[in-house]
C-alpha positions in Angstrom: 67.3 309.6 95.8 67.4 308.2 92.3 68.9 305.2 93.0 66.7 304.6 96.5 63.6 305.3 94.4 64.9 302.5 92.0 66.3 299.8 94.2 64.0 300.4 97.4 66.4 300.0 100.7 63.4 302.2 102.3 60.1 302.8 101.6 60.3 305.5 98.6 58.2 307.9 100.7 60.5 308.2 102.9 62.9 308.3 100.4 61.2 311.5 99.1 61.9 313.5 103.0 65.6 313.0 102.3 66.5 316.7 101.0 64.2 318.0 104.0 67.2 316.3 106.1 70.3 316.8 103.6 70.0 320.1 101.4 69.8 322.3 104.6 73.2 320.6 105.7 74.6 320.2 102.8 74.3 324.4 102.6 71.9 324.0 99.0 68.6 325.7 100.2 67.3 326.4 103.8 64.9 324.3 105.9 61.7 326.0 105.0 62.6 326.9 101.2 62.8 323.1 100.8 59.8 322.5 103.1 57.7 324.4 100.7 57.4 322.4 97.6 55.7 319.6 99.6 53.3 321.6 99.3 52.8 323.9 96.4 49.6 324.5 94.3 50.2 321.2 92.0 50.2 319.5 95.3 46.7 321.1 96.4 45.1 320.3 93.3 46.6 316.5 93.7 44.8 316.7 96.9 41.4 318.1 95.8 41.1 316.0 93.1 42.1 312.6 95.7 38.8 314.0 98.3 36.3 314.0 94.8 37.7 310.2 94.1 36.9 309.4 97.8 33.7 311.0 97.9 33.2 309.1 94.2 33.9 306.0 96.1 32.6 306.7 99.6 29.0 306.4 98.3 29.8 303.2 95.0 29.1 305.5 92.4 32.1 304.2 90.8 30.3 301.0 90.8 27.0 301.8 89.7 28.6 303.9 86.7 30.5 300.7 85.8 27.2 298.2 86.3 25.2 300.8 84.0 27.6 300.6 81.3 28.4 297.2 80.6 24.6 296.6 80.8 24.0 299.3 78.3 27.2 298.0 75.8 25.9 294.5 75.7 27.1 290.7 76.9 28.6 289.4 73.8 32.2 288.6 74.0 33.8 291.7 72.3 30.9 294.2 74.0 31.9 293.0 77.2 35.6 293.9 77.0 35.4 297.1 74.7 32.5 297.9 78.2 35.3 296.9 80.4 38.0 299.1 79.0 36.3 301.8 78.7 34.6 302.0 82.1 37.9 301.4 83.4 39.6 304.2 81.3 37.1 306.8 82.6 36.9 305.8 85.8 40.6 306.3 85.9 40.4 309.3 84.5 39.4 310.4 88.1 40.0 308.1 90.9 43.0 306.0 91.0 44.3 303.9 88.6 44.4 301.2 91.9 41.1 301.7 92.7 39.6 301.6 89.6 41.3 298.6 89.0 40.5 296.8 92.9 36.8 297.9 91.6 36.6 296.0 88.1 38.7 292.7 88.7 35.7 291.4 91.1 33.1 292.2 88.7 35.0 290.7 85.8 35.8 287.2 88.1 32.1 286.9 88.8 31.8 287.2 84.9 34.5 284.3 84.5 32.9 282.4 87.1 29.5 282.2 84.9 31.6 281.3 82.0 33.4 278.7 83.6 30.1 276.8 85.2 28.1 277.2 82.1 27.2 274.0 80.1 27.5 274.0 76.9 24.5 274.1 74.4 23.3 270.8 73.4 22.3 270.6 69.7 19.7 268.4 68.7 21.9 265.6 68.1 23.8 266.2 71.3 22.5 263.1 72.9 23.4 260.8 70.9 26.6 262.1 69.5 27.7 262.0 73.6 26.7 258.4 73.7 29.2 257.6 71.2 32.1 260.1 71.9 35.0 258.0 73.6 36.6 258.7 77.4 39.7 260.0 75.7 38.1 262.4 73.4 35.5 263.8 76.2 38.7 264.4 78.3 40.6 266.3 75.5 37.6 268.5 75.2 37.5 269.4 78.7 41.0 270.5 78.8 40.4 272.5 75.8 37.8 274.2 77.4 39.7 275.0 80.4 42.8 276.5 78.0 39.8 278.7 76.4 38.4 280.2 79.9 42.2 280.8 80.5 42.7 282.8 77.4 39.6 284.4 77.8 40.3 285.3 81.8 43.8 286.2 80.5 42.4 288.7 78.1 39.7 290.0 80.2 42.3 290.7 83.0 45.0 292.4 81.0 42.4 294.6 79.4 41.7 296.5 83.2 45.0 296.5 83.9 46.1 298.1 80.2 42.7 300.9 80.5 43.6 301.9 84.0 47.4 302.6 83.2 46.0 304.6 79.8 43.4 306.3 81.3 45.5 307.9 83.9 47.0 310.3 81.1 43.6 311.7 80.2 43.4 314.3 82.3 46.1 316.2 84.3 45.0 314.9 88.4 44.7 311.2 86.4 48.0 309.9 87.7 51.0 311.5 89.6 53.2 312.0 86.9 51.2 314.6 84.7 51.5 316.5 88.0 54.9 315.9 88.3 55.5 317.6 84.6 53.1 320.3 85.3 54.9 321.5 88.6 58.4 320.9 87.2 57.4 323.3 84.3 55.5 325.9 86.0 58.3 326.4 87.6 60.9 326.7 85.3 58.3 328.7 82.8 56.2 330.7 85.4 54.8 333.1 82.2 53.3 329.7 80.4 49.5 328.8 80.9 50.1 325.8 78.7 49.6 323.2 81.4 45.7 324.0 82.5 43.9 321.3 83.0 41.6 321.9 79.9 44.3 322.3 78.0 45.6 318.8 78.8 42.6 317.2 78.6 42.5 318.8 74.8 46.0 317.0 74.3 45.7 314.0 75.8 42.2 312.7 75.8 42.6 311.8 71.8 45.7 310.1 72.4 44.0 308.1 75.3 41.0 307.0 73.6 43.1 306.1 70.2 45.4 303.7 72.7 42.1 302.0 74.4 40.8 301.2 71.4 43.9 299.9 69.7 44.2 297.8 72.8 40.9 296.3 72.3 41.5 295.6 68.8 44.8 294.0 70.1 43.4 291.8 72.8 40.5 290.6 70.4 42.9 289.6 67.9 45.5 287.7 70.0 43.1 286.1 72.9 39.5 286.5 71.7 38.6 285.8 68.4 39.0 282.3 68.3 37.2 281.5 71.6 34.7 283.9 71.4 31.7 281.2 71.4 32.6 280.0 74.7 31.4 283.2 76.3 28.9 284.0 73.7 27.0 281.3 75.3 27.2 282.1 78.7 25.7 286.2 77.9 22.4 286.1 79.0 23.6 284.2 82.6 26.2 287.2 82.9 23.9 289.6 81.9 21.8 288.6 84.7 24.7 288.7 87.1 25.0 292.4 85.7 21.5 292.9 86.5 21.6 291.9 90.1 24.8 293.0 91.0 23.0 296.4 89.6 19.7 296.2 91.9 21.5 295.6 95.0 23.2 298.9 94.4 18.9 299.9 94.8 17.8 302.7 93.6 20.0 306.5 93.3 20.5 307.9 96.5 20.7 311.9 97.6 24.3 311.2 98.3 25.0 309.8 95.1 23.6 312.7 93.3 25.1 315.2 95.4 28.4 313.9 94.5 27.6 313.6 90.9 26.4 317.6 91.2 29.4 318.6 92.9 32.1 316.1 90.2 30.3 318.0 87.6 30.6 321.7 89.0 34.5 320.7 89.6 35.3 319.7 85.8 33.4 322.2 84.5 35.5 325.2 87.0 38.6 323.4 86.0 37.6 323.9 81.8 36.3 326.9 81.9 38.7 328.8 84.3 40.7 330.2 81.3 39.6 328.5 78.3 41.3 331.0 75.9 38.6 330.7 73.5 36.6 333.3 75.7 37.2 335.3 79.4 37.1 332.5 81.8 35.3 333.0 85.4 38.7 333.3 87.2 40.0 336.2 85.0 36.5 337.8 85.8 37.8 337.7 89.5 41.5 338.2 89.0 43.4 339.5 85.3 46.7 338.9 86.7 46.2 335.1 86.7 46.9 334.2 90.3 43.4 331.6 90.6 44.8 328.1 89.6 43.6 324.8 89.3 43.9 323.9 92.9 41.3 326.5 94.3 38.1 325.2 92.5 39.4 321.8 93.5 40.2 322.3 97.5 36.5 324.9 97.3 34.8 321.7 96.0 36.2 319.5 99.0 35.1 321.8 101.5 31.6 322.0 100.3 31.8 318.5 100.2 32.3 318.6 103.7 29.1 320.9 104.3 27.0 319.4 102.5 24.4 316.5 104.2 24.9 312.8 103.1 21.1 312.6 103.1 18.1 315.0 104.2 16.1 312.0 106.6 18.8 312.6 109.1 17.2 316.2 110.0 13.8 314.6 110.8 14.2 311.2 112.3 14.9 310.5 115.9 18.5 310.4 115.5 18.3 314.7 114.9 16.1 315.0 117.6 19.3 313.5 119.8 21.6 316.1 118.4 23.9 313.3 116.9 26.0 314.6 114.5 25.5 315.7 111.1 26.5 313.0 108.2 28.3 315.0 105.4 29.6 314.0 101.8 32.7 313.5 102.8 33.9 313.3 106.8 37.7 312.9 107.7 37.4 309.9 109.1 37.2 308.4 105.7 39.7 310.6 104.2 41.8 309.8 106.6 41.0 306.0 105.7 41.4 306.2 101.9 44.0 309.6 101.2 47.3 308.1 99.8 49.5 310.6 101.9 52.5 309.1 101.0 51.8 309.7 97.2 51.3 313.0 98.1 54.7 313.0 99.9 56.7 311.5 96.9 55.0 314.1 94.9 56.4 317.0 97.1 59.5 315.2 97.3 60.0 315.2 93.6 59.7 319.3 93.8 61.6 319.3 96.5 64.7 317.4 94.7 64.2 319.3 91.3 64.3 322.9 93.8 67.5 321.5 95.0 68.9 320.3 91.3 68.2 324.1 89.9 69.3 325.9 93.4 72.7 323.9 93.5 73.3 324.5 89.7 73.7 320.8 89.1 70.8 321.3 85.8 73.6 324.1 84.7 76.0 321.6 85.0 74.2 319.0 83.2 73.2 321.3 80.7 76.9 321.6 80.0 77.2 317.5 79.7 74.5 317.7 77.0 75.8 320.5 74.8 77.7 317.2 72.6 74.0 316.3 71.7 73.7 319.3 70.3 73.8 317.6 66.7 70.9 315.1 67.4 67.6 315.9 65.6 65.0 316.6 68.0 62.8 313.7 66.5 65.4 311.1 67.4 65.4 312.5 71.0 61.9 312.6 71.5 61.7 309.0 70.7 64.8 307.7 72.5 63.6 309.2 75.6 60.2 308.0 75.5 61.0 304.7 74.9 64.0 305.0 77.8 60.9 306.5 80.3 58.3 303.5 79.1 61.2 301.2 80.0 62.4 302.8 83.8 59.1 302.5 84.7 58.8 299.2 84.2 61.1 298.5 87.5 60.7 302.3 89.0 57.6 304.0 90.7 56.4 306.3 87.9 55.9 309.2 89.9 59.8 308.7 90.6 60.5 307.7 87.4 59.3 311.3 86.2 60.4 313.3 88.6 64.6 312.1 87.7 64.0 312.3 83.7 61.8 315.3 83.4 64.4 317.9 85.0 67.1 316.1 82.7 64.6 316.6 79.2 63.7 319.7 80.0 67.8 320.9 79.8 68.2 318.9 76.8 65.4 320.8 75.2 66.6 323.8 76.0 69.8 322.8 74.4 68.2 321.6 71.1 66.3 324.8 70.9 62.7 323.5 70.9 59.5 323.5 72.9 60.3 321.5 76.1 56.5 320.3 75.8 57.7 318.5 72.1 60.0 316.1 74.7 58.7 316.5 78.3 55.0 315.4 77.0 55.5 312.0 75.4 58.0 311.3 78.3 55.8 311.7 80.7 53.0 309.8 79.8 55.1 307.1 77.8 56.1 306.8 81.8 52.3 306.0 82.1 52.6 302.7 79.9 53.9 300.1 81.8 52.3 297.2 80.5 55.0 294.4 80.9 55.5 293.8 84.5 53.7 293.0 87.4 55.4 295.2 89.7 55.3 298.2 86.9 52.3 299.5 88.6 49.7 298.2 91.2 47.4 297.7 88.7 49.3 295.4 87.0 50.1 293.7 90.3 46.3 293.4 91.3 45.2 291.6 87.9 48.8 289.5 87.7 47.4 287.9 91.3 44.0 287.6 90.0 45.3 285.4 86.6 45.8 282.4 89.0 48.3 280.4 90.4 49.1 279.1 86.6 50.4 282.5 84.9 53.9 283.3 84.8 55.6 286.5 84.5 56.1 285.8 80.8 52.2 286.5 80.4 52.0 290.0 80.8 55.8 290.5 79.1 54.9 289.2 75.8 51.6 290.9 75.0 53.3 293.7 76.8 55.8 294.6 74.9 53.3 295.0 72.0 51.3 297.2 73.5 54.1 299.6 74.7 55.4 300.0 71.0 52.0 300.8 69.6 50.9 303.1 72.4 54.6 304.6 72.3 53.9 305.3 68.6 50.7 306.8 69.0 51.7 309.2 71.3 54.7 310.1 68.9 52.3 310.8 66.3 50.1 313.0 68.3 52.4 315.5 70.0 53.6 315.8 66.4 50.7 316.4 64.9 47.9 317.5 67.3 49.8 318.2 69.8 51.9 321.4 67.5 48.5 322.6 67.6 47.3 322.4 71.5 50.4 323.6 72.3 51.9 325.6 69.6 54.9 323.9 69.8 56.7 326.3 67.9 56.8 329.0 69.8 59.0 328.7 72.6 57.7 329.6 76.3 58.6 332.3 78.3 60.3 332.2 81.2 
């Protein structure tokens, strides 16, 4: 499964049915114990949190969010990309990273496109300084000016592409892979509530924030600063773009607001369902722990579903001839929009790490790893996050997680440390893929958008910086903040 998930002979969802077929004949587990990881509670929660990123989109609240913003940041050169990344990172925070990013590269090529056709500001001399400026010299000009809407389309691009891959690992639903770390350790440490979704957002959200910025600071300094002017001049043309891109959205609908009512209920079930600090609601219900994550998240769906797209509809001559009832959300569109086969290759990941722990093969592989017993924990951490940040670069991350994690959760074990102090900046160093265009969609999407011009060689370069310097933030942080969220020295129970 491994090697299919890295090579691709089949699609890699199909890929993730495999031990449905093999581990009942190969006499590991039976048919319906290896049925039921595909779908366990991580799954659920996966799913709930997919239906409030429809519903988000369903009505363009993403879009107004992102219009609002960048109006309220500004138009000059560096407001308009520090806007963009951070729209993007919170957006992605909650809807897919390829969504987010199939929203903001049209708004950002309208943004280029004003650039591009606007004239430059004559000075007072202008006139007469073009009547004496020679062919040759005009030309050189114009090609200058074409290099600088490049650099600046360049920079504008990679900035989407770099917040939607680092705000994925903000919160725990944010991308497949925190779900893949969370199921793989709930299992293997059914006592631990270290993996809540507050919790993560506690860890993580820091870390994300610190790498968006440091991004920012890193695209302004290699693409920006020198051409600022060019779009400086062209800010009150976007802005206006902005602004009417923003009115046609009109004015807040009841749908739009019944979404935002029911996004904010959901976050604020999933902090405060055992916040530590005080009794949460669910221990109110249940002391013996059994309410998780995905029950506020699936009960948020359904009233989703119950809930009227817009109160005219009861009154209007369409009620009057019974025609059906226009909801939040209505399966057709989920039906339209769910990724099902990310939700397959999430099960399937459980599925095969059932399989590895049923058939003894982590024993086994615990028993490989005893020579690295000698290896400080410190080295490990960062050889295997920089190993994970690399995979990824050809491999599906969810897949990419789902073969490591199993493999440095054992070695943990055998170092005698927290498995969080490895498994954490493993699985969302998996989250920065930055060099490649076929890393993550993302990437894809904005290498497409660059033009036919840009190479390969474009996103490699400045992505290679950007994977050291988020790698070594994350490094810092689950050894310094993180020993804190997690009280990493104190081993779980399992």
């Amino acid at each position: 499964m491994a090697s299919y998930w890295m090579v691709e002979p089949i699609s890699i969802y199909m890929t993730a049915l495999i031990p449905v077929a093999l581990y009942p004949l190969l006499d590991i587990i039976s048919t319906n114990a290896v049925c039921s990881p595909y779908m366990k509670g991580t799954n659920m929660m996966f799913i709930g949190g997919l239906l409030m990123a429809i519903a988000i989109e369903n009505c363009n609240l993403h879009k107004r969010i992102a219009l609002k913003v960048l109006l309220m940041i500004g138009t000059s050169i560096t407001r308009i990309m520090l806007g963009i990344m951070l729209v993007t990172m919170f957006l992605s925070m909650w809807i897919s990273n390829t969504a987010t990013t199939a929203m903001m590269v049209p708004i950002v090529e309208a943004m280029l496109n004003e650039l591009e056709e606007s004239p430059k500001v004559d000075s007072p001399n202008s006139q007469q300084s073009i009547n004496i400026v020679k062919k040759k010299q005009s030309s050189n000009n114009n090609n200058n000016n074409i290099n600088k809407s490049d650099i600046i389309r360049k920079a504008l691009l990679l900035s989407i592409s770099y917040s939607a891959n680092i705000g994925g690992t903000g919160t725990l639903t944010g991308t497949g892979t925190n779900l893949v770390l969370q199921g793989i350790y709930e299992d293997r440490y059914p006592k631990s509530s270290d993996l809540t979704f507050l919790r993560w957002f506690i860890y993580a959200a820091p870390g994300m924030l610190i790498c968006v910025l440091v991004a920012w600071i890193f695209l302004y300094l290699s693409f920006i600063w020198r051409n600022k002017d060019q779009l400086d001049e062209s800010k009150d043309k976007i802005r206006s773009l902005i602004e009417h891109k923003y009115s046609d959205l009109g004015s807040i609908t009841f749908q739009e607001t019944a979404v935002i009512i029911h996004f904010v209920i959901l976050v604020m079930l999933w902090f405060f369902r055992q916040p530590e600090v005080f009794t949460g609601w669910s221990d109110l219900i249940s002391s013996n722990g059994t309410i998780k994550d995905a029950t506020p998240a699936i009960l948020i769906a359904v009233s989703m579903f119950i809930v009227p797209a817009n109160l005219k509809q009861f009154y209007t001559e369409d009620s009057r001839q019974h025609k059906k009832i226009q909801s939040l959300l209505d399966w057709r569109t989920v039906q339209q929009k769910m990724p099902w086969g990310v939700i397959i290759l999430l099960g399937g990941g459980f599925a095969m790490a059932e399989g590895i722990e049923k058939s003894g093969l982590s024993e086994w592989l615990g028993q490989q790893l005893s020579h690295f017993d000698h290896v400080s924990p410190r080295v490990a951490m960062i050889f295997l996050t920089v190993i994970g940040a690399m995979v990824t670069e050809v491999a599906s991350n969810v897949s990419c997680a789902t073969v490591l994690l199993p493999v440095v959760n054992t070695l943990a074990i055998k170092l005698a440390v927290h498995p969080l102090l490895l498994m954490m900046p493993v699985t969302i160093g998996i989250s920065f893929a930055f060099m490649f265009p076929v890393a993550t969609p993302p990437n894809a999407i904005v290498f497409e958008s660059m033009g036919p011009k840009a190479s390969t060689f474009d996103m490699i370069k400045p992505g290679i910086v950007m994977n050291l310097l988020c790698i070594g933030i994350e490094l810092a942080l689950i050894n310094s903040w993180g020993q804190f969220v997690f009280d990493l020295n104190q081993l779980p129970e399992q």
